[in-house]
N, C-alpha and C positions, 0 to 999 in steps of 0.2 A: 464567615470572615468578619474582622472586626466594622470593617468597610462598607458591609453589605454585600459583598460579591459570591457569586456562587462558584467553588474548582470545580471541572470536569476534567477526567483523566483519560485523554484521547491518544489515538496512533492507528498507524499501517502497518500489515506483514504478511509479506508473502511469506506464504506457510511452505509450501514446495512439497501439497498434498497431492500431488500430479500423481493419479494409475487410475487409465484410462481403459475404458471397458468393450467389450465384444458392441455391444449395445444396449441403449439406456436402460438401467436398472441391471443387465446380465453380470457375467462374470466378467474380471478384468483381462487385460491383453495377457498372454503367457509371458513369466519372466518378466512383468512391469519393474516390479524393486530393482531392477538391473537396467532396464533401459529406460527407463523415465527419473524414477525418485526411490530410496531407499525405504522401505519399512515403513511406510506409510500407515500400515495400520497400526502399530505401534506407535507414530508418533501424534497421529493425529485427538488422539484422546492427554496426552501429552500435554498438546497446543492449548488446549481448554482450561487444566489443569496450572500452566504456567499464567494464564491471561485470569483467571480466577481470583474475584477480589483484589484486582489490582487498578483494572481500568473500568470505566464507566462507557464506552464507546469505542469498539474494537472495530475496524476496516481488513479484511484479511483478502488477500488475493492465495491464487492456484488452490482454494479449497476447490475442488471443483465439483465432487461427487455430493448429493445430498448421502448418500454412506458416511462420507468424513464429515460433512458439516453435521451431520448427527453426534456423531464419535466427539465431535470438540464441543457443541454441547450439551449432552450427556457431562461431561465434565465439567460445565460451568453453569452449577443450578443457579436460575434465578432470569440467565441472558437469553434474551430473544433471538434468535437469525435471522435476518433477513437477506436472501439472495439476490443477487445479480442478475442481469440475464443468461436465460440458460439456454441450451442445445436447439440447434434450429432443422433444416432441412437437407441447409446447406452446410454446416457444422456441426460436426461428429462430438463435439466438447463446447460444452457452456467456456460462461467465462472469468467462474473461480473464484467470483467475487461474491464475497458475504460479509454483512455488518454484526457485529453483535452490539445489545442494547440493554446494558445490564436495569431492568425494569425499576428499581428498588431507586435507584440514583438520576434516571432519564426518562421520561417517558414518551414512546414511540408516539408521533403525530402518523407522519408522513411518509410515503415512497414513492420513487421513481426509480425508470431505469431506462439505458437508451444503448442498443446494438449499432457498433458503428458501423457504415458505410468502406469507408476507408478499410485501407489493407494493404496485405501485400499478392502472394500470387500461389502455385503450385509449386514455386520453387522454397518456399519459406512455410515452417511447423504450424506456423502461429493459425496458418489460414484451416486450419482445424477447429481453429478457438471463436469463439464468439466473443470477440473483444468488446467492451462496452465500458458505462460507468451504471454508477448507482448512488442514486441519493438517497439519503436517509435524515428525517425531519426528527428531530426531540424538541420534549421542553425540558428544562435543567431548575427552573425558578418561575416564577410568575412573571409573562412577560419577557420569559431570559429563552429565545428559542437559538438550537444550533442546524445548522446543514451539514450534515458529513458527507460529502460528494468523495467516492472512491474510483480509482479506473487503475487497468492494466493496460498499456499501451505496447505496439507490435516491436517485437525485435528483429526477426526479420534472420533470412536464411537458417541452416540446421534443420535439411532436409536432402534436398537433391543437389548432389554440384554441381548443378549447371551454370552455364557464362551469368555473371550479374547476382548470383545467388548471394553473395556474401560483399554486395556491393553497398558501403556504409551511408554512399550519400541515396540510394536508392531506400533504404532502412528511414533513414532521417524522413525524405519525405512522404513517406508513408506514414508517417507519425504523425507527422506534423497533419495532415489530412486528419486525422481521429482527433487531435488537440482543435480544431477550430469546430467538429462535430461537437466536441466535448463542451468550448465555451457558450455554445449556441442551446446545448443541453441543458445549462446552469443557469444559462438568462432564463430562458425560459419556464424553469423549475422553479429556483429558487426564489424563497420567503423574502420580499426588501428586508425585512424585519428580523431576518437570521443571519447571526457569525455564521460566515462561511470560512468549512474546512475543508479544503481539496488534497486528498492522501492519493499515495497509489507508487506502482513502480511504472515510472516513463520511460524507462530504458533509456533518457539520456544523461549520457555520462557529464557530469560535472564540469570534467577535466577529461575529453579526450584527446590521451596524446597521439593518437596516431593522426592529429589536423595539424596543419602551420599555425591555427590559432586555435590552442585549447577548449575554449571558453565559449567560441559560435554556438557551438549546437544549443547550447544552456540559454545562451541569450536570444537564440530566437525562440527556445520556450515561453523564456519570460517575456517576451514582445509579443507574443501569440495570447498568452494569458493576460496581459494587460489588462484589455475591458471587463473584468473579471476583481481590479485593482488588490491584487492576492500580493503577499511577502510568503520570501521563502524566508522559511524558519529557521533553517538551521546556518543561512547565509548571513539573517541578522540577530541570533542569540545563541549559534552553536559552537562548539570548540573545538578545533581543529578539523580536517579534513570533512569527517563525517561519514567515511565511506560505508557500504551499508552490503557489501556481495564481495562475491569471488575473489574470497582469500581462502589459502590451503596450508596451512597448519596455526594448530591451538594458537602459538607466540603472535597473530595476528592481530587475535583479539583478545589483550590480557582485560583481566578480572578489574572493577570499579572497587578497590578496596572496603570500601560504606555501601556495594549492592553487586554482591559477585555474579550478580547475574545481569546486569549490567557490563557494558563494553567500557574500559577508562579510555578518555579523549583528552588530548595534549596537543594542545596548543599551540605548541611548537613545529611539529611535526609539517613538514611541506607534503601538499595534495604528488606530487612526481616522486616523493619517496615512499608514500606511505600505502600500505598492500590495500586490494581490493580495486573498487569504486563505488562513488555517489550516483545511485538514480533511482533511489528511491525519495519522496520529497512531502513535504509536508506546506501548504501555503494556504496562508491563513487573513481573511477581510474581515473586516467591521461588518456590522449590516448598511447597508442600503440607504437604509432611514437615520442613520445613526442614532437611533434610540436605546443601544449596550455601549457601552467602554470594555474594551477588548485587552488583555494583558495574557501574553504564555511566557509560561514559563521554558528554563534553557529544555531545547528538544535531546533527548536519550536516548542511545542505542541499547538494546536487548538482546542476546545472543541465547539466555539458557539453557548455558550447558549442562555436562551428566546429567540428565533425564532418563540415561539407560535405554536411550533409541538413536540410530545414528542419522543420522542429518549432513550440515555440512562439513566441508573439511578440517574449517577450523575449529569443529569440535559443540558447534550452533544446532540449538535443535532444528534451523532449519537454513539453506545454502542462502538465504539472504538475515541480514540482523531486522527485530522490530522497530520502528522509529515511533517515539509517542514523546507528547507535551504536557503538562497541566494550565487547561487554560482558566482564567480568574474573567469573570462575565462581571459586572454590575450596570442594573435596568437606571438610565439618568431618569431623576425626579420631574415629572408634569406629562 
């Protein structure tokens, strides 16, 4: 850059590489493609394929098998993986999370990773999962280091119906227990001296209408992530809604005419009209030390369709869209 500043081309996405196995390393459950995620092994070499030469620092949740995180890259020579935590004693399923690190453009310092505590119970899927985060350390420039903290956080019922199972404020605070695990994770972790990126799907919605006030759950994320002094990105540089899951058909998510593989975002468009929802999130600090100048660029959604593997409804290689930024680093002089 003419400025001096170094782009990195970063993002989140759950891949929705979910087929979950008899036991570690065996064969998957029967009929996985049908009752978890579709064509997984088809799509998961896909995944690698569409992310290839395009980003420098990929965050992917629900990969969960090192099978698939092979498969994706196998497809993208050059990126490093680096996992999450994985499968414990008391969890039957890691927890999905992998970074890739394309070596050529960033190079890996660092890692961490932290299993959270928090949860939900026997009545909720998730408690299969080893929910956690994952940090991941590069340098981009001399002196230019980033933090990519990635997490999946609990959703909660979609299991047993039992009384309370599908109870949203019960969801919420179990979240919110992994979110104060999480910022504690990141004190602790993180370089003063690194942009921090904090990606991931938090399951909470943006805009849920099913509360008297829309907007609580979001706001007490960001009241939770405070000491963390992170901006959501797509609240201060995105274009309209931004919803990022659960739409069901193609007309959801029309084509970015300049990147068809790209989702177009309109501006106009009210979060109550427009299909889907936001919870996937991108939030983004200076360092520490303030010794980088931080600029991203507006955040985009990714769907990549025809692939020739089926995914989500809308037609998405995968039932959630990718959210990525290009952020512009430069080291201040002395």
């Amino acid at each position: 850059m003419d400025d001096g500043s170094t782009e990195v081309r970063v993002g989140f996405w759950n891949t929705w590489l979910l087929r979950p196995r008899l036991w570690a390393g065996g064969p998957s459950l029967p009929r996985a493609d049908r009752l978890f995620a579709p064509e997984v092994l088809r799509r998961a070499p896909r995944v690698g394929a569409a992310l290839r030469d395009r980003f420098d620092v990929m965050a992917l949740g629900e990969c969960f098998e090192p099978s698939e995180q092979d498969a994706v890259a196998a497809a993208w020579p050059g990126a490093t993986p680096v996992p999450g935590p994985t499968r414990g004693r008391r969890r039957s399923t890691g927890s999905g999370l992998v970074t890739f690190v394309d070596e050529a453009r960033a190079h890996l310092l660092h890692t961490a990773h932290h299993a959270f505590v928090a949860g939900g119970d026997r009545r909720d899927s998730d408690t299969f999962a080893t929910k956690g985060a994952l940090l991941v350390r590069v340098r981009v420039a001399p002196g230019v280091i980033l933090d990519v903290v990635s997490t999946h956080l609990f959703a909660g019922g979609d299991l047993l119906p039992l009384p309370g199972a599908d109870d949203q404020a019960r969801h919420h605070s179990a979240r919110m227990g992994q979110v104060d695990e999480l910022v504690a994770f990141v004190q602790r972790e993180r370089d003063p001296a690194a942009v921090l990126l904090l990606a991931g799907d938090f399951n909470v919605q943006a805009h849920n209408h099913d509360l008297a006030d829309p907007g609580a759950d979001l706001r007490d994320l960001a009241d939770r992530l405070a000491p963390l002094q992170v901006t959501d990105l797509w609240a201060e540089h995105g274009v309209g809604p931004g919803h990022t899951c659960t739409f069901s058909s193609p007309a959801d998510l029309p084509p970015d005419p300049a990147e068809p593989d790209q989702v177009a975002d309109d501006h106009e468009v009210h979060p109550h009209a427009a299909p889907g929802e936001r919870i996937d999130y991108l939030w983004l600090a200076p360092p520490a030390d303030g010794s980088v100048a931080v600029a991203a660029d507006r955040p985009r959604r990714w769907a990549f369709p025809g692939r020739g593997a089926r995914g989500g409804h809308g037609g998405s290689l995968s039932d959630h869209l990718a959210l990525t930024t290009t952020l512009r680093l430069r080291r201040h002089p002395g």
